[in-house]
C-alpha positions as protocol buffer text, in pm:
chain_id: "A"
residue {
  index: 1
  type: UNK
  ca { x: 278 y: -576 z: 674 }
}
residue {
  index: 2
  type: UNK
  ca { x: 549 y: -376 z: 787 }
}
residue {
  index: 3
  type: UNK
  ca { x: 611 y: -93 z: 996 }
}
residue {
  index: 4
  type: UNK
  ca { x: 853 y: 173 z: 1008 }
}
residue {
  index: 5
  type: UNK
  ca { x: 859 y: 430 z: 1314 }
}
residue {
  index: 6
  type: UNK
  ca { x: 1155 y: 650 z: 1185 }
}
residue {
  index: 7
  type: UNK
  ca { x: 1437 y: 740 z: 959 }
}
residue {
  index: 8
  type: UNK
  ca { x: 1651 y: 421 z: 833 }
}
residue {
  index: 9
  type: UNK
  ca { x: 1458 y: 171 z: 948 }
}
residue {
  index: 10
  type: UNK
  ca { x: 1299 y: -132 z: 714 }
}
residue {
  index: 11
  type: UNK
  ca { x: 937 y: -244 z: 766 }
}
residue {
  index: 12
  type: UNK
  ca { x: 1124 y: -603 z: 691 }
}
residue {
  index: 13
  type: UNK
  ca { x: 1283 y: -538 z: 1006 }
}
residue {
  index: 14
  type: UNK
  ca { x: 985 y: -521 z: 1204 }
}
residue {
  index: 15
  type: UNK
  ca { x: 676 y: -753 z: 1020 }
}
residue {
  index: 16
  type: UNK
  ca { x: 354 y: -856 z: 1125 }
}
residue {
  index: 17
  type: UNK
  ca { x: 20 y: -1002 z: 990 }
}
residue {
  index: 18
  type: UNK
  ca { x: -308 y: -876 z: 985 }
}
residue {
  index: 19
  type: UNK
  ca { x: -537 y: -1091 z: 1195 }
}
residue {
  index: 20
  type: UNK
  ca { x: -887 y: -888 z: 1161 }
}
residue {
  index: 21
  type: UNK
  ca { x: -1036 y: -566 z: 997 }
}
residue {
  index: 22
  type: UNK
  ca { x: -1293 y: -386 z: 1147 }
}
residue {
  index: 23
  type: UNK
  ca { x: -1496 y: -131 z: 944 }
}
residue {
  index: 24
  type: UNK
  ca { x: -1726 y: 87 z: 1145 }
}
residue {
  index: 25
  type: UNK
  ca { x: -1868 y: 444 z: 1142 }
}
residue {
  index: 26
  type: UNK
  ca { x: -1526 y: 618 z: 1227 }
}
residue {
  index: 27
  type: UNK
  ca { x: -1331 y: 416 z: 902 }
}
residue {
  index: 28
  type: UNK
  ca { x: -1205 y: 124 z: 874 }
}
residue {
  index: 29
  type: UNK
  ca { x: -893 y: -68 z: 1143 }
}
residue {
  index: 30
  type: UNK
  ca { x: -691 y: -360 z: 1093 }
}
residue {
  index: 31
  type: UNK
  ca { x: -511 y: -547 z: 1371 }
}
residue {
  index: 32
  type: UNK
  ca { x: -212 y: -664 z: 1374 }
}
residue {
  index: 33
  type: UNK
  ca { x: -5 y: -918 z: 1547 }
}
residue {
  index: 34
  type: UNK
  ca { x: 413 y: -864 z: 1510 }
}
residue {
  index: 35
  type: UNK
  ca { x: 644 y: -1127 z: 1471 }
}
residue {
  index: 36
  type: UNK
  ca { x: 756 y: -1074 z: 1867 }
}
residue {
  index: 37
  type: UNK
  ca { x: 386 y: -1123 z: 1942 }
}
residue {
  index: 38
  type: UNK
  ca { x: 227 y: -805 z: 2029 }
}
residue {
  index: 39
  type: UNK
  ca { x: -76 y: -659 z: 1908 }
}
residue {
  index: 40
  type: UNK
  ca { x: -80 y: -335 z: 1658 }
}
residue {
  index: 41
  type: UNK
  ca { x: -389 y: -150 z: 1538 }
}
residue {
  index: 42
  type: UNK
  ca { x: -340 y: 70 z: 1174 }
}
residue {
  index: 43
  type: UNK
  ca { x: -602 y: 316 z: 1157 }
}
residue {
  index: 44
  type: UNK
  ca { x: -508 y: 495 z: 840 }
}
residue {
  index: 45
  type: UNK
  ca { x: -336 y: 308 z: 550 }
}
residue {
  index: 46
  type: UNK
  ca { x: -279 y: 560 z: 282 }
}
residue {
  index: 47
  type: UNK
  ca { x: 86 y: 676 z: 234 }
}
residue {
  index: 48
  type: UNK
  ca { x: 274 y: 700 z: -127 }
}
residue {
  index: 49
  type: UNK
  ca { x: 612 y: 792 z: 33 }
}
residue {
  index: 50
  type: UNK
  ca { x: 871 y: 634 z: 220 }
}
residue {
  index: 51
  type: UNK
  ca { x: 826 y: 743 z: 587 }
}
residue {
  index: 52
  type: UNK
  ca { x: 715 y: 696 z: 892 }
}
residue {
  index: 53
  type: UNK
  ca { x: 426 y: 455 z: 891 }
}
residue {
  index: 54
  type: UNK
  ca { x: 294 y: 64 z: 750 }
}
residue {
  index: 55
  type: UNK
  ca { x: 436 y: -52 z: 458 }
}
residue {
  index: 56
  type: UNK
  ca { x: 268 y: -425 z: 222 }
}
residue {
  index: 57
  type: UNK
  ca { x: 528 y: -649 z: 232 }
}
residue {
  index: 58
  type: UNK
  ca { x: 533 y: -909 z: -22 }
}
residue {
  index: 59
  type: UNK
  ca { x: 582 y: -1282 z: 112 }
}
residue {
  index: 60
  type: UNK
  ca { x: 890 y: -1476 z: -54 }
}
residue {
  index: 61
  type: UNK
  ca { x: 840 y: -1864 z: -73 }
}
């Protein structure tokens, strides 16, 4: 996971990994902990366009 918070950035540039889901009456929430260490929680993950927003990033080995 990635996320992007404006114009020109990368979700590269700012990564992360989702640690838990949690699906309950009001949808469904992932957690997630960024590279620096702090904690993030997604609660919508439905976006087609580049933008604002959490991006998959595919790991390189």
């Amino acid at each position: 996971m990635g996320v992007v918070s404006g114009p020109g950035q990368f979700p590269e540039d700012r990564p992360g990994r989702i640690v838990e889901k949690d699906v309950n009456r009001w949808g469904t929430h992932w957690q997630v902990e960024m590279a620096d260490g702090s904690e993030e929680w997604i609660s919508a993950l439905e976006t087609t366009e580049m933008g604002i927003g959490w991006y998959a990033i595919e790991e390189s080995t």
